[in-house]
C-alpha positions as CSV (number, residue, x, y, z in Angstrom):
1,X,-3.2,-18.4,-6.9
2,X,-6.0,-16.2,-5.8
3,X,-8.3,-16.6,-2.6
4,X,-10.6,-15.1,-0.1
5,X,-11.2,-15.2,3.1
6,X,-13.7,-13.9,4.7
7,X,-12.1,-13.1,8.4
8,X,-10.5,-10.0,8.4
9,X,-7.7,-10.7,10.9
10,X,-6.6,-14.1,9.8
11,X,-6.5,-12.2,5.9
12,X,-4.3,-9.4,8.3
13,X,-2.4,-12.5,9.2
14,X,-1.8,-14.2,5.9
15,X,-1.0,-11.1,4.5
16,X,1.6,-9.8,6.9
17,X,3.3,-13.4,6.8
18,X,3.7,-13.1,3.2
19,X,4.8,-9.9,3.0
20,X,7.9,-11.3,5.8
21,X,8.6,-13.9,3.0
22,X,9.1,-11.2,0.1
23,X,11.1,-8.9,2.0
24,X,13.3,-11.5,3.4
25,X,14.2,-12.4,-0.5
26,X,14.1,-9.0,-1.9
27,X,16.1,-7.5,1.1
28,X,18.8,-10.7,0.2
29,X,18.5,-10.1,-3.5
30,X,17.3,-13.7,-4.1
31,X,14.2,-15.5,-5.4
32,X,12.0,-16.0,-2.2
33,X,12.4,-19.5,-2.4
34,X,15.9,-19.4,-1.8
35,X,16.3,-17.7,1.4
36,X,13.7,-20.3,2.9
37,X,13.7,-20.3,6.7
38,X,13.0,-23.2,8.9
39,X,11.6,-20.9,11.8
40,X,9.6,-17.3,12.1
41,X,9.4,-15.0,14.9
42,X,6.1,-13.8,15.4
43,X,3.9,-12.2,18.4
44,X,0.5,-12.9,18.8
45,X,-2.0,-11.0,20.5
46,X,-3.4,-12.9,23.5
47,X,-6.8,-11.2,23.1
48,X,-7.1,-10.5,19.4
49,X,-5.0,-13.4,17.3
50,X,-3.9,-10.4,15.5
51,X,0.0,-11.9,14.9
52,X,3.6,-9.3,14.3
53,X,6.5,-9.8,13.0
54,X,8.3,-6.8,14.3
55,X,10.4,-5.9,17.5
56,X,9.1,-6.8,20.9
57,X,9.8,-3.2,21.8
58,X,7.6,-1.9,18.9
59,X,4.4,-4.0,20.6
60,X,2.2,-2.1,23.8
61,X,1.1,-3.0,25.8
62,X,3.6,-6.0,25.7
63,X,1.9,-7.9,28.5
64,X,-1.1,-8.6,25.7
65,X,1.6,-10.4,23.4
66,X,3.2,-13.8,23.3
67,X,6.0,-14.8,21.8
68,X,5.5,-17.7,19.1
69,X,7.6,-19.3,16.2
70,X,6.0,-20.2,13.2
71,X,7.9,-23.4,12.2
72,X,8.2,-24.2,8.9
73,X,8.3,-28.1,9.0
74,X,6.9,-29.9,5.8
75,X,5.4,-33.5,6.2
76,X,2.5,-35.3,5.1
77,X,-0.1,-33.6,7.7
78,X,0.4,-29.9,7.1
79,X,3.9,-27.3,6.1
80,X,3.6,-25.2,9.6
81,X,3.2,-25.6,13.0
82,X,3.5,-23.0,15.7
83,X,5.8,-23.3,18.5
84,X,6.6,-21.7,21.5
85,X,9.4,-18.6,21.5
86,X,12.4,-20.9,21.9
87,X,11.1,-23.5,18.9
88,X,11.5,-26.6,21.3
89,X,8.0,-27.3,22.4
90,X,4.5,-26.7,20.5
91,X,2.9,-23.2,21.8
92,X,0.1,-23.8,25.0
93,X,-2.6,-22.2,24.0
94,X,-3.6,-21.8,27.6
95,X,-3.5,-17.9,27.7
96,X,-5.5,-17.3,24.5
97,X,-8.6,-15.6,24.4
98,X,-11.1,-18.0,22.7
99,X,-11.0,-15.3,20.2
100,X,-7.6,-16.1,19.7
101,X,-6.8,-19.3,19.4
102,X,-9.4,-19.2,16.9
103,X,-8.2,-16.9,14.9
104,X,-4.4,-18.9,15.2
105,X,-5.7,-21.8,14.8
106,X,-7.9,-20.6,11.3
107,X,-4.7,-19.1,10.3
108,X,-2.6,-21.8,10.6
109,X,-5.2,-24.5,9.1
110,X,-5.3,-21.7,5.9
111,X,-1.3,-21.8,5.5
112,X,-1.2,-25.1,5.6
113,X,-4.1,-26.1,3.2
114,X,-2.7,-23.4,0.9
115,X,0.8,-24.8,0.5
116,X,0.1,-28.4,0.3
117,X,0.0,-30.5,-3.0
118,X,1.0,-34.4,-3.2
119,X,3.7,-33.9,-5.5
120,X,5.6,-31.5,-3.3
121,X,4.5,-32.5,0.4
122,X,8.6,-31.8,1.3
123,X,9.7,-29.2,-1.3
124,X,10.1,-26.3,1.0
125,X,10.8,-23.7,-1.8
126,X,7.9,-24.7,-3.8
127,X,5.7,-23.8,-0.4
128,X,7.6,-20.7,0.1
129,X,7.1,-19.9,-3.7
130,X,3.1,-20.9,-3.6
131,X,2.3,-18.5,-0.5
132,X,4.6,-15.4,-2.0
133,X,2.5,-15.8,-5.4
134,X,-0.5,-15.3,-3.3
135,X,-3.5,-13.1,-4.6
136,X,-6.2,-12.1,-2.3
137,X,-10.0,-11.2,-3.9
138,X,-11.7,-8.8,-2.1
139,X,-15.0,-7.5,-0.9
140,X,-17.3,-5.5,-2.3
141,X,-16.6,-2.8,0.2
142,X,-12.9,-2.8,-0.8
143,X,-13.6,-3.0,-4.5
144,X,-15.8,0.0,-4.4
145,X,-12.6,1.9,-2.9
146,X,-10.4,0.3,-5.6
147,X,-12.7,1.4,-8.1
148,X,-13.0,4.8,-6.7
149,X,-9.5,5.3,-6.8
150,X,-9.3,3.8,-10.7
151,X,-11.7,6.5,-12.0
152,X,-9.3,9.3,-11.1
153,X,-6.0,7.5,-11.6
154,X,-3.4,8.9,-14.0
155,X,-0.5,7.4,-15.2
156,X,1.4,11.1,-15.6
157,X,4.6,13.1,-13.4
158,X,4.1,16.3,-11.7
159,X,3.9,18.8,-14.8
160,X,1.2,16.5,-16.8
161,X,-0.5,16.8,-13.3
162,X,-0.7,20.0,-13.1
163,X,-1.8,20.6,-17.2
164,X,-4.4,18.5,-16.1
165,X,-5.4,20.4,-13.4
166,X,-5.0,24.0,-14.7
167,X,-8.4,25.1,-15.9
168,X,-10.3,22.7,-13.1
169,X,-11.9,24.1,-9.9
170,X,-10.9,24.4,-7.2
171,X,-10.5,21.7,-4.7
172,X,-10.2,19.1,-7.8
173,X,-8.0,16.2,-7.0
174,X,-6.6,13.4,-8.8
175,X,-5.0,10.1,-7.6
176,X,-1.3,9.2,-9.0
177,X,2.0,7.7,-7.8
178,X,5.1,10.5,-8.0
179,X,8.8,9.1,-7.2
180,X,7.8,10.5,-3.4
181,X,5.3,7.8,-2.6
182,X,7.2,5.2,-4.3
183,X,10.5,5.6,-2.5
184,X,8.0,5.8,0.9
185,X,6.2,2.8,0.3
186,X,9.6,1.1,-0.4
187,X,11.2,2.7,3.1
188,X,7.9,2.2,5.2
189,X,8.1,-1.4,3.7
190,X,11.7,-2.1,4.9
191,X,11.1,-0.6,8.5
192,X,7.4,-2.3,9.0
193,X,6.3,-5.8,9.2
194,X,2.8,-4.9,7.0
195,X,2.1,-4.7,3.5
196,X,2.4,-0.8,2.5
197,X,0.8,0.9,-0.5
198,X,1.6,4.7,-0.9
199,X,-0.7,7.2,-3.1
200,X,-0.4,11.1,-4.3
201,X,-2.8,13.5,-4.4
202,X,-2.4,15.8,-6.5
203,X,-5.2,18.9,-6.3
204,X,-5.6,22.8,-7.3
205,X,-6.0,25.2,-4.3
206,X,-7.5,28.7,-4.5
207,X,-4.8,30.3,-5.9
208,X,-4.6,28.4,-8.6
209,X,-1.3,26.7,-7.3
210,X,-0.7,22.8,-7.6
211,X,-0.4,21.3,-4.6
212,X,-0.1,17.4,-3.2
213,X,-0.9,14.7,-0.2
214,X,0.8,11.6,0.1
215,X,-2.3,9.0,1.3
216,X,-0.9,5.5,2.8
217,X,-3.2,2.3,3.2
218,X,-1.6,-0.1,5.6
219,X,-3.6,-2.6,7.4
220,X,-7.1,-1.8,6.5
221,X,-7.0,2.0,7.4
222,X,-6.0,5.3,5.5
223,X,-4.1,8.0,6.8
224,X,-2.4,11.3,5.3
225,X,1.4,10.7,5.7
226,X,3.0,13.9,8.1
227,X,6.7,12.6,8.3
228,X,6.0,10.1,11.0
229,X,7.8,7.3,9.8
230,X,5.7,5.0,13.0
231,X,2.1,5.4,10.9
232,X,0.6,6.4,14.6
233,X,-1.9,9.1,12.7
234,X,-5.6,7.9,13.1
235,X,-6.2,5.6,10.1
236,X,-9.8,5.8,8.5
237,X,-12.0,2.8,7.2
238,X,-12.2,3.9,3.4
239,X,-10.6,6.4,1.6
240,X,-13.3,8.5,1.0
241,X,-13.7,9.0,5.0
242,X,-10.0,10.4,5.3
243,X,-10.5,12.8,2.4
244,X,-13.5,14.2,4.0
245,X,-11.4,15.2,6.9
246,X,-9.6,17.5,4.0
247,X,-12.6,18.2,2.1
248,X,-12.2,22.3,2.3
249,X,-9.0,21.2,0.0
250,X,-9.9,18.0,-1.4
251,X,-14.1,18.3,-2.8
252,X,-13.9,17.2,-6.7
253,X,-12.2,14.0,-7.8
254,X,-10.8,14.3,-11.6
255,X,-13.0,11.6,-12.8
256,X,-11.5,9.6,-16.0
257,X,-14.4,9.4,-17.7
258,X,-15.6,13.2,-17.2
259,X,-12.7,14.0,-19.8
């Protein structure tokens, strides 16, 4: 199933709640159906609506989040409700920002319109099953950046790379994914409660010597990945804003069709 939605926090939302069901089946071995939960830990931001799945030590300032459960109950009014931290009463609201509960309350009203069909109002693994298949469409400011990136994406290793490379300028860069950035995005995926997607840039310097970046998108933003396993660099809007900040290095993409 494919959707969009227009709000970027509740997509944040959505997104990071369905990356929690994948990883719980992947990290289990098992279809994601099959290690349904009846309850999910989450932290909302009081201010934002922005919701976590992650470590209560992990969230600053903590005093700005609350704990929540997302309850997985199916019945003939919705699949999910949201509880409060111990699961036994529904979540007061009372402390929310208006910005908020909005934002919770749009997220919750998208889950459960997404995972609800007449013929299988109580089938917990068929909900489970129709929010992991989830497909988002995107903007035209994100598919400018997706298509950006497709015009100088190779499917090639490290010495294809570099024959492609050999008799370009200077500062020429192309956009690939080595074993690096795959084993990253699969170890930044385990450790964080958002959807990761690593890149590699591989580009000529002025000796003529091949050299690469490993880019990361997570949560909107792009960074350059310096060993910090936390993602606290400064994240940019598009990808073309955090290769500017490189752009002595990184000045000509490779384009696809230029060859």
């Amino acid at each position: 199933m494919k959707i969009m939605i227009f709000d970027k926090q509740v997509l944040q939302n959505i997104e990071r709640f369905k990356h929690l069901i994948h990883r719980a089946g992947e990290l289990q071995g098992k279809a994601v159906a099959q290690t349904a939960k009846r309850g999910y830990k989450a932290y909302i931001n009081i201010l934002t609506g922005e919701l976590k799945f992650n470590e209560p030590k992990k969230l600053f300032p903590l005093s700005k989040w609350k704990g929540i459960i997302i309850q997985l109950h199916p019945t003939e009014e919705g699949a999910f409700e949201v509880l409060s931290s111990d699961g036994n009463n529904i979540f007061d609201c009372s402390e929310l920002s208006p910005t908020a509960y909005a934002k919770l309350a749009n997220t919750a009203k998208i889950l459960n319109e997404l995972s609800y069909d007449p013929k299988h109002v109580r089938d917990t693994f068929w909900i489970l099953a129709q929010l992991a298949a989830l497909d988002f469409d995107v903007n035209e400011e994100e598919e400018g950046v997706r298509n950006f990136i497709h015009s100088c994406w190779y499917e090639v290793d490290r010495p294809e790379a570099e024959e492609l490379l050999k008799d370009a300028d200077v500062g020429t860069y192309l956009f690939r994914k080595d074993e690096f950035a795959k084993d990253l995005e699969d170890s930044l995926d385990e450790s964080l409660d958002i959807p990761i997607n690593c890149i590699t840039v591989t580009y000529k310097e002025k000796d003529g010597k091949i050299a690469e970046k490993t880019i990361v998108y997570r949560d909107g933003k792009w960074l350059f990945y310096d060993d910090d396993p936390n993602l606290s660099g400064r994240g940019y809007e598009s990808v073309k804003e955090l290769l500017a900040t490189s752009s002595k290095k990184l000045k000509f993409p490779l384009l696809i069709e230029s060859r």
